[in-house]
MARBA-3410 file (N, C-alpha, C, O; in Angstrom, 1 decimal):
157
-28.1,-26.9,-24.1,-27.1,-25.9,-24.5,-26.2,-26.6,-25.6,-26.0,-27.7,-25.8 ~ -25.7,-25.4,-26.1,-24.7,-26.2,-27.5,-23.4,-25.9,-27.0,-23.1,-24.8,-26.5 ~ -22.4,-26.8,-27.2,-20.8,-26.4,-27.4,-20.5,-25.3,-28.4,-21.0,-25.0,-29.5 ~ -19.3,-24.7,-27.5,-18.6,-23.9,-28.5,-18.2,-24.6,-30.0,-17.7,-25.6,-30.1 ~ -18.5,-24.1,-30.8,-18.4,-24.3,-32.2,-19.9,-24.8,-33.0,-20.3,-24.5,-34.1
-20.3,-25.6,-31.9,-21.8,-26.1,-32.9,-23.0,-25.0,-32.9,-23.4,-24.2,-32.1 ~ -23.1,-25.2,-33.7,-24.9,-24.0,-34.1,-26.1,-25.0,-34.2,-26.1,-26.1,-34.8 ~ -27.1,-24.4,-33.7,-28.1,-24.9,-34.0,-28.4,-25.2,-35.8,-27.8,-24.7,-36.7 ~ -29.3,-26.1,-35.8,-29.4,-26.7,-37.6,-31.3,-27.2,-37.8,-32.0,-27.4,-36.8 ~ -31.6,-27.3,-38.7,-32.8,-27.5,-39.2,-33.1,-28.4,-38.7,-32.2,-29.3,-38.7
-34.7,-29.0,-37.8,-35.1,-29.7,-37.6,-34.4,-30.5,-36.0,-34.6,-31.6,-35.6 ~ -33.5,-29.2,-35.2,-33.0,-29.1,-34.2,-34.0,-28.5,-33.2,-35.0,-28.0,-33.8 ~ -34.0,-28.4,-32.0,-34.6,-27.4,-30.9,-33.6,-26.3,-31.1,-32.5,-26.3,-31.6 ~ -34.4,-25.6,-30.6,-33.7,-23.9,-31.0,-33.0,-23.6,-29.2,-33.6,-23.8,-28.2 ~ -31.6,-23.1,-29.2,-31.8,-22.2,-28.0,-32.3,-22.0,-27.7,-33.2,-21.6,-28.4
-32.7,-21.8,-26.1,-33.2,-20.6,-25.4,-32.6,-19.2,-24.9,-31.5,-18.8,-25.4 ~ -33.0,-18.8,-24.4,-32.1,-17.5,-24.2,-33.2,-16.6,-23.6,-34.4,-16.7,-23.7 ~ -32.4,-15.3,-22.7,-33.5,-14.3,-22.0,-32.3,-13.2,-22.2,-31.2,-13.2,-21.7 ~ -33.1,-12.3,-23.1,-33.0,-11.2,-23.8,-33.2,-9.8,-23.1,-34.2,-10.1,-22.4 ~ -32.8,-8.5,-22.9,-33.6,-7.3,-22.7,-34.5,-7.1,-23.9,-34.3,-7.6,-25.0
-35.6,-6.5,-23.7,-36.4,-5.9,-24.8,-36.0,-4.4,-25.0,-35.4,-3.8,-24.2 ~ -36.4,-3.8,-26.2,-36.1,-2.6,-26.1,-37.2,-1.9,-25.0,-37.2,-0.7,-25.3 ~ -37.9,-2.0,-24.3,-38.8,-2.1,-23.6,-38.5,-1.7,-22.3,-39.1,-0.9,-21.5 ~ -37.0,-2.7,-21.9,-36.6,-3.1,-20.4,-36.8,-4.3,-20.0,-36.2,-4.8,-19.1 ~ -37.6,-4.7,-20.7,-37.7,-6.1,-19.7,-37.3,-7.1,-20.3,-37.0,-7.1,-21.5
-37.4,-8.4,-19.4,-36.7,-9.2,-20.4,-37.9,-10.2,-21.0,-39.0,-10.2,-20.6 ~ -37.3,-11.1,-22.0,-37.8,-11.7,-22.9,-37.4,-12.9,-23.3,-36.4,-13.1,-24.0 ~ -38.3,-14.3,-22.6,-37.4,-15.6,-22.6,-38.2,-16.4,-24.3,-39.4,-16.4,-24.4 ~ -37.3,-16.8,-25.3,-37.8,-17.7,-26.3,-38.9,-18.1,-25.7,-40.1,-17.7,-25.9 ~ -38.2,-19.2,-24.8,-39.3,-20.5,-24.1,-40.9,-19.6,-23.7,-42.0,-20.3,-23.8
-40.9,-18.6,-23.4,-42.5,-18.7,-23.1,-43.1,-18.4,-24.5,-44.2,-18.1,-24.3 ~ -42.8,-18.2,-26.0,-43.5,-18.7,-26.9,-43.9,-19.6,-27.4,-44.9,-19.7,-28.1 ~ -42.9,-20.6,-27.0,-43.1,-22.1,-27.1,-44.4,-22.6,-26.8,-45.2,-22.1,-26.0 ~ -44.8,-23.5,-27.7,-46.3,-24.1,-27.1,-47.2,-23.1,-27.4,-48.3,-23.4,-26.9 ~ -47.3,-21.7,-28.0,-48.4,-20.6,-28.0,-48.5,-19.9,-29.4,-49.5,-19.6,-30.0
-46.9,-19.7,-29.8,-46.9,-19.3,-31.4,-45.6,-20.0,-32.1,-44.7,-20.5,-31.4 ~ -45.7,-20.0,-33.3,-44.0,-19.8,-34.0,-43.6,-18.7,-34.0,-44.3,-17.8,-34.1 ~ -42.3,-18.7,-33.9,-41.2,-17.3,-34.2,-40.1,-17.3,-35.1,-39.2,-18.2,-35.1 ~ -40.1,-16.2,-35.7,-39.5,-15.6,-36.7,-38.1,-14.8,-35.8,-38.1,-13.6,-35.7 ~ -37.1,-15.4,-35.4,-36.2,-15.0,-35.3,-35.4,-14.0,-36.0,-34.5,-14.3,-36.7
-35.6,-13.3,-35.9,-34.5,-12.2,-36.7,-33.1,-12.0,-35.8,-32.8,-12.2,-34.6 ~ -32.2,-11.5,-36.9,-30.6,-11.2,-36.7,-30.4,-10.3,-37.2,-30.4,-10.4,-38.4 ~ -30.3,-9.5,-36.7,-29.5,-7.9,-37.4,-28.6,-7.5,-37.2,-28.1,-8.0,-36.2 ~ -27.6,-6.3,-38.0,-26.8,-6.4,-37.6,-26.8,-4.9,-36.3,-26.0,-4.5,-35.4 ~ -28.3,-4.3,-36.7,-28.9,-3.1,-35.5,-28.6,-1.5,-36.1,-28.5,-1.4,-37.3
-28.5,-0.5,-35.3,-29.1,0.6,-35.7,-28.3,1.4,-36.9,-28.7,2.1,-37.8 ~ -26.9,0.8,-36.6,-25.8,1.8,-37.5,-26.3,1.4,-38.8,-26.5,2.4,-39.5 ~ -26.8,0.1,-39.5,-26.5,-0.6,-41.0,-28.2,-0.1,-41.0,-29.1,-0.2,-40.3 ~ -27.9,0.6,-42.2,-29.5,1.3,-42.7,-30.2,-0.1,-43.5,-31.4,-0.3,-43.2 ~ -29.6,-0.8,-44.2,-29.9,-1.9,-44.3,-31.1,-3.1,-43.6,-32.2,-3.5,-43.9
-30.1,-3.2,-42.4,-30.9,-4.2,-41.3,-32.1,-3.1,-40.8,-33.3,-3.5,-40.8 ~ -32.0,-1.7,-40.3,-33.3,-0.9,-40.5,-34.3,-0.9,-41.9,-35.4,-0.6,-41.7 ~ -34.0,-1.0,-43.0,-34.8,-1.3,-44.0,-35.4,-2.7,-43.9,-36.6,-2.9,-44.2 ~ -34.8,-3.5,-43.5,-35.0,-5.1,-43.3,-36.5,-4.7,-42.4,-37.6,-4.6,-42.9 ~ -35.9,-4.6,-40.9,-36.9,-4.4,-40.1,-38.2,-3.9,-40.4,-39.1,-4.7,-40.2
-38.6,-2.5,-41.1,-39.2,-2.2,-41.6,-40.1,-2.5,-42.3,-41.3,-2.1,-42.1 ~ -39.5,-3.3,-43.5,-40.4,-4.1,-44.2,-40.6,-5.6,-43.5,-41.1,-6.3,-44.3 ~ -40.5,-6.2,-42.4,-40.8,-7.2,-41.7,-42.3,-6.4,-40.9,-43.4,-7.0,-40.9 ~ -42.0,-5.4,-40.5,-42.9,-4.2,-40.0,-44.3,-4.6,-40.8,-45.4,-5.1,-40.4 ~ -43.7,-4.1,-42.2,-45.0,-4.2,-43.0,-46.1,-5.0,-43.1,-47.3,-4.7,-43.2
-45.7,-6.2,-43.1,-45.9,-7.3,-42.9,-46.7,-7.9,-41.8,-47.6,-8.8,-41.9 ~ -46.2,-7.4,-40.7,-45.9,-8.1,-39.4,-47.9,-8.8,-39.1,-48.0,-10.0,-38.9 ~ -49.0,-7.9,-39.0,-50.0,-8.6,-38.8,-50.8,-9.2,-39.6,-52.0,-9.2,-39.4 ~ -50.0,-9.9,-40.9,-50.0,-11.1,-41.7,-49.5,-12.1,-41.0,-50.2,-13.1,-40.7 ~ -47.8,-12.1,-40.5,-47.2,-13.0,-39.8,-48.4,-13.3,-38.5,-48.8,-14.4,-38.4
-48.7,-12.5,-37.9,-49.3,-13.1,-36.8,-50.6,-13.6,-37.5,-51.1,-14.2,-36.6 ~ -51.2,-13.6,-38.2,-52.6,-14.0,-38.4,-52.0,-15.6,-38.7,-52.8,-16.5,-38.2 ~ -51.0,-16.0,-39.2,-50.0,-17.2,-39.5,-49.9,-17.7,-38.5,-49.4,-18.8,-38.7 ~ -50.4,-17.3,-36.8,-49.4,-17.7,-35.1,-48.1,-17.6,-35.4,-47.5,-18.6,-35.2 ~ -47.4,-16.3,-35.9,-46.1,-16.5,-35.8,-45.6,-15.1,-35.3,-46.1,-14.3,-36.0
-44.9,-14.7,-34.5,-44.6,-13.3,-33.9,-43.2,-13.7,-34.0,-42.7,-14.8,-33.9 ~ -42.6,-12.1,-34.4,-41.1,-11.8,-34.7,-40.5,-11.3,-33.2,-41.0,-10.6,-32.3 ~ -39.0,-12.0,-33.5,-38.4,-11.2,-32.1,-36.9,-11.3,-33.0,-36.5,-12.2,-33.7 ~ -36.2,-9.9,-32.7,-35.3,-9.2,-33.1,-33.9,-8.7,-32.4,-33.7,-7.7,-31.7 ~ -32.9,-9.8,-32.7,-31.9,-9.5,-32.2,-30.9,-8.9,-32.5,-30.4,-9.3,-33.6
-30.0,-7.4,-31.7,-28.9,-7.1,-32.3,-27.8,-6.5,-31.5,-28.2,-5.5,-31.0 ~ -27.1,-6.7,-31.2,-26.2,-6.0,-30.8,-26.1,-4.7,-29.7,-25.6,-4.4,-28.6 ~ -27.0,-4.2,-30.8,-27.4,-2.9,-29.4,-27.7,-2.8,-28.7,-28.6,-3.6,-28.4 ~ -27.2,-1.9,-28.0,-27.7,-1.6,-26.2,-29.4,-1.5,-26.2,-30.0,-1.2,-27.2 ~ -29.7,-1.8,-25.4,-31.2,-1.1,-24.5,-31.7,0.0,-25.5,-32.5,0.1,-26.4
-30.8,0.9,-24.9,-31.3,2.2,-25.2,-31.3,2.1,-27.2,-32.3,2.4,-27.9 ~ -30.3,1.7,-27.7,-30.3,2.1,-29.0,-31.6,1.2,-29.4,-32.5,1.8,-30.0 ~ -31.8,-0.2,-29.1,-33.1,-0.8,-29.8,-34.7,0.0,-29.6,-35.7,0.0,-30.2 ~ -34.1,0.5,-28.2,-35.3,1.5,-28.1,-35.9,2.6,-28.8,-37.0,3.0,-28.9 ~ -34.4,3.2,-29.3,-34.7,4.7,-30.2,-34.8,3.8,-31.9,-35.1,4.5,-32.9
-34.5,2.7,-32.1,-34.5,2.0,-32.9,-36.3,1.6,-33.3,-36.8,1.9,-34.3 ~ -36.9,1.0,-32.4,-38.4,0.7,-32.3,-39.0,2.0,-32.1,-39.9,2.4,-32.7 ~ -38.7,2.4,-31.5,-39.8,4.4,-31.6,-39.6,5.0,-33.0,-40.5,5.4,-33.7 ~ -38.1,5.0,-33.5,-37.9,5.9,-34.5,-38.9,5.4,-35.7,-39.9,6.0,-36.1 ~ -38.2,3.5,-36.6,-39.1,3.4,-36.9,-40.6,2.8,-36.7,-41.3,2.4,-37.7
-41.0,2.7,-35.5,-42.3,2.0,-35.4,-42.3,0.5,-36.2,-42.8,-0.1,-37.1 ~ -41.2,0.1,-34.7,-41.1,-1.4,-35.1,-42.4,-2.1,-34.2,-42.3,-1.6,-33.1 ~ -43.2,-2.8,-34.3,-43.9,-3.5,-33.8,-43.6,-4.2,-32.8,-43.9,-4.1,-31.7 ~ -43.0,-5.2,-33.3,-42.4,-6.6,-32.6,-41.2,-5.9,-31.5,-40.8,-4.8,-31.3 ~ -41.0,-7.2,-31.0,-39.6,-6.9,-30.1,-38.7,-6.9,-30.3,-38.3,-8.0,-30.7
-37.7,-5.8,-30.0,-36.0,-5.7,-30.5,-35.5,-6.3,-29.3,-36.2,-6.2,-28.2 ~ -34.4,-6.8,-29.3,-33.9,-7.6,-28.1,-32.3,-7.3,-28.2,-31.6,-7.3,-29.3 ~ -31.8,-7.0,-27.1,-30.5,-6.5,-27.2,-29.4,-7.6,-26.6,-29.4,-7.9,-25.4 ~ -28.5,-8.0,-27.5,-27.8,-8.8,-27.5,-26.2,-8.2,-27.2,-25.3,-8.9,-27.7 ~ -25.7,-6.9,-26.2,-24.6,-6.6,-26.4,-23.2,-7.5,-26.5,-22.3,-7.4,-27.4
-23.1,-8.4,-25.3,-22.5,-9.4,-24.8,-22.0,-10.8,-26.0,-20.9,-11.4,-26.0 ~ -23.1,-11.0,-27.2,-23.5,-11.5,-28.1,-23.1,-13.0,-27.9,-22.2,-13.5,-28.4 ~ -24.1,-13.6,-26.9,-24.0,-14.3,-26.2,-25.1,-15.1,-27.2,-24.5,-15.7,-28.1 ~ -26.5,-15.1,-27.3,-27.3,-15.5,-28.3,-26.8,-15.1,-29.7,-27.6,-15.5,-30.5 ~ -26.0,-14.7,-30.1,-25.5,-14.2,-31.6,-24.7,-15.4,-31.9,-24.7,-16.1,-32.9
-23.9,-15.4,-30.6,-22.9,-16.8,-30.6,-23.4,-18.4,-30.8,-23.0,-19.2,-31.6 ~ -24.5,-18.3,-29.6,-25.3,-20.2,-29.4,-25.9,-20.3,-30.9,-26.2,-21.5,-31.2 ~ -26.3,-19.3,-32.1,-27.0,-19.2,-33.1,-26.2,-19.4,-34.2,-26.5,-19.8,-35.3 ~ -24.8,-19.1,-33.7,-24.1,-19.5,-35.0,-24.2,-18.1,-36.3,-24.1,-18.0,-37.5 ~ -24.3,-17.5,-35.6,-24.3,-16.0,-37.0,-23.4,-14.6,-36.3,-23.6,-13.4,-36.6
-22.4,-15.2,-35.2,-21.4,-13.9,-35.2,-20.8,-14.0,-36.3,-20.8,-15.1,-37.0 ~ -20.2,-12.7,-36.5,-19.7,-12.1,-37.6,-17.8,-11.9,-36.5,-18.0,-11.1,-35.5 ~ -16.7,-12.2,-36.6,-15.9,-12.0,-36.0,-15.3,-11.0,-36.4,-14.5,-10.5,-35.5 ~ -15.3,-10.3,-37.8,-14.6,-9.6,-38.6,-15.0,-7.9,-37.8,-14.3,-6.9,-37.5 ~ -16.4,-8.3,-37.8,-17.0,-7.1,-37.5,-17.5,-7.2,-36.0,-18.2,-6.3,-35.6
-17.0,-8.3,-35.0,-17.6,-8.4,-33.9,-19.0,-7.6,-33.9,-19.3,-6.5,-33.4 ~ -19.9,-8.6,-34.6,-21.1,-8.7,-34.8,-21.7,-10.0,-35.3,-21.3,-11.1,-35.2 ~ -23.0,-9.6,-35.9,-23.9,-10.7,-36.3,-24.1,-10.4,-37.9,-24.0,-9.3,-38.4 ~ -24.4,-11.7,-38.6,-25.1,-11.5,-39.9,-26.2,-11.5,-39.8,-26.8,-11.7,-38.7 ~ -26.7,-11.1,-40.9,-28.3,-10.9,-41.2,-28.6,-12.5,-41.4,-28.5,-13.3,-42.4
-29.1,-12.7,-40.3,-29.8,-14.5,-40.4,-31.7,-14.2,-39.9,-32.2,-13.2,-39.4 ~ -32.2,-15.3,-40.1,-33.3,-15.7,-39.9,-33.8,-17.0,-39.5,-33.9,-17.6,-40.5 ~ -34.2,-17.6,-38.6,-34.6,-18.5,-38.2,-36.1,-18.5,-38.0,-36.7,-17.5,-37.5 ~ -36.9,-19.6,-38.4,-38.5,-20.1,-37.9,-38.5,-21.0,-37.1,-38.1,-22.1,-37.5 ~ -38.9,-20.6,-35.6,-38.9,-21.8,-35.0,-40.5,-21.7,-34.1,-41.1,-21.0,-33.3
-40.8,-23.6,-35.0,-42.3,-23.9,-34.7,-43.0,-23.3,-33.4,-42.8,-22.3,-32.8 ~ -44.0,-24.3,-33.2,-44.6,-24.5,-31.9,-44.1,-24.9,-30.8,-44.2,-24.4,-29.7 ~ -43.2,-26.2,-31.3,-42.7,-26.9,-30.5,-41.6,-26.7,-30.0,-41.1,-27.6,-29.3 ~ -40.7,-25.3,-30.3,-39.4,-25.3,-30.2,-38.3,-25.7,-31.0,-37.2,-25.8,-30.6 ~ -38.6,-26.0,-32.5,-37.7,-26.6,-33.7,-37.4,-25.6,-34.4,-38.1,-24.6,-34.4
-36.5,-25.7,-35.0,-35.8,-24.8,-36.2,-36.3,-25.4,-37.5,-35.7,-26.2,-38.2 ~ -37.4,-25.0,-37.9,-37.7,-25.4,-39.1,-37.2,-24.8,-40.6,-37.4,-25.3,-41.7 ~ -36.6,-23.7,-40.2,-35.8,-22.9,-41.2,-34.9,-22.1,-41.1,-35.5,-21.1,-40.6 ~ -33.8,-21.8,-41.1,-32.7,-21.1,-41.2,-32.2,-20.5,-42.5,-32.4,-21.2,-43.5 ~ -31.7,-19.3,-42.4,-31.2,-18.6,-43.6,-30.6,-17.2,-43.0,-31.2,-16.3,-42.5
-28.7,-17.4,-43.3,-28.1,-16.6,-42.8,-27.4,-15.9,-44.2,-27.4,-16.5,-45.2 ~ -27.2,-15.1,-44.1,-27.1,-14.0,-45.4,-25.6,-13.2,-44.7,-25.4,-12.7,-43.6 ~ -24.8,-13.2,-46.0,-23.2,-13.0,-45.7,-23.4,-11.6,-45.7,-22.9,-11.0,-44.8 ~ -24.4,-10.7,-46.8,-24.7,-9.6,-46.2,-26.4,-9.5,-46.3,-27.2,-10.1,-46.9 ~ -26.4,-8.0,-45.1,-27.7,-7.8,-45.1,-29.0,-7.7,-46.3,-30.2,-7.9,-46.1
-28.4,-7.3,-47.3,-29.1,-7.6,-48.7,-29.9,-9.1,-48.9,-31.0,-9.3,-49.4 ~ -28.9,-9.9,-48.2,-29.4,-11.7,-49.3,-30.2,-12.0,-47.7,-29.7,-12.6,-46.7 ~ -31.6,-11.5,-47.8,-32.5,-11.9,-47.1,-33.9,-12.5,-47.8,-34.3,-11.9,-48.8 ~ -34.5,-13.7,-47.4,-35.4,-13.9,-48.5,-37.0,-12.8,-48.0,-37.1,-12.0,-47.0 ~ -37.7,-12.9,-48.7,-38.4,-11.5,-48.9,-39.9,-12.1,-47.9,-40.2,-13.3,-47.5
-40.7,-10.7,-47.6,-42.1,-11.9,-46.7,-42.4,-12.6,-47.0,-42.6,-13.6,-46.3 ~ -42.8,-12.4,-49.1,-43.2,-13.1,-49.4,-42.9,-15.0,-49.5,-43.9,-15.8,-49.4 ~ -41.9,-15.3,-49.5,-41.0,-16.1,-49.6,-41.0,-16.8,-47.7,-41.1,-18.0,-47.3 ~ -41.0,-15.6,-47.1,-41.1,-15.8,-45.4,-42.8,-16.9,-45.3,-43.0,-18.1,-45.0 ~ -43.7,-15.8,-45.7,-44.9,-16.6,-45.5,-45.2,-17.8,-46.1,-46.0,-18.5,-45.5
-44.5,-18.2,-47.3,-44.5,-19.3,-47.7,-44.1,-20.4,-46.9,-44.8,-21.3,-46.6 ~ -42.9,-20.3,-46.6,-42.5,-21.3,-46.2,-43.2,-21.1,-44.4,-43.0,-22.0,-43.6 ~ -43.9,-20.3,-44.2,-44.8,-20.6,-42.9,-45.8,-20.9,-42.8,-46.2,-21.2,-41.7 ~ -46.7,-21.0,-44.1,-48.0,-22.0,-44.8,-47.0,-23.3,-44.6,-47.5,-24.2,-43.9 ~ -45.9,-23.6,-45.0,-45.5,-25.1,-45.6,-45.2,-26.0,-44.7,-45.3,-27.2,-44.8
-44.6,-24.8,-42.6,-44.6,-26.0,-42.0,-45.1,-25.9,-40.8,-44.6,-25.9,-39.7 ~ -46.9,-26.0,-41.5,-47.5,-26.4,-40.7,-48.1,-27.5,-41.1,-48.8,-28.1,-40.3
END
């Protein structure tokens, strides 16, 4: 676990954490460990059309990311129910994970206090449990793109 104030940093072990899915059920980091990498996502969730355009085009993408061993999991703010009408509406693939409490928004270092929320961040974390990349974006716009995603997931392996 991290202290109040420190965030996870590159070439750190990542949090764990056990999430709802929009699904219902829950969803621990740790049992990806050891089986794929993950693409953490941070959004800010249903209201910011933005972070749903984000999603979306991660969407596009997404069974390139896995041909890579890398599966996305999606955190935001929203309740249950909203990540749920959130993945049905647009046919999000991966899992939305509902962070109300913003308890993982916090250990991650990407609340937003202004907005008692999250920035649009992204994290890659390996096989092993490492943070091999981080990138938090002051707004949801300054995200780097798949292209740019898949790159740097060719580079650390």
């Amino acid at each position: 676990m991290y202290r109040i104030g420190e965030k996870p940093d590159v070439g750190g072990i990542a949090p764990d954490f056990t999430l709802k899915c929009s699904d219902g059920d829950d969803v621990r980091l740790s049992s990806y460990i050891g089986r794929v990498n993950v693409l953490l996502v941070f959004y800010r969730g249903a209201g910011d059309p933005y972070s749903v355009r984000w999603l979306s085009s991660l969407s596009d993408d997404y069974l390139y990311f896995r041909s890579l061993d890398t599966d996305i999991l999606a955190i935001s703010p929203d309740s249950v129910d909203k990540a749920r009408d959130t993945s049905t509406r647009h046919r999000i693939p991966f899992k939305l994970l509902s962070d109300p409490g913003l308890e993982t928004i916090r250990e991650y270092g990407v609340l937003n206090d202004i907005g008692d929320s999250d920035y649009a961040a992204i994290f890659l974390i390996d096989k092993g449990g490492r943070i091999r990349y981080m990138h938090v974006g002051r707004v949801p716009t300054d995200m780097p793109s798949n292209e740019e995603l898949i790159e740097i997931i060719r580079k650390s392996k």
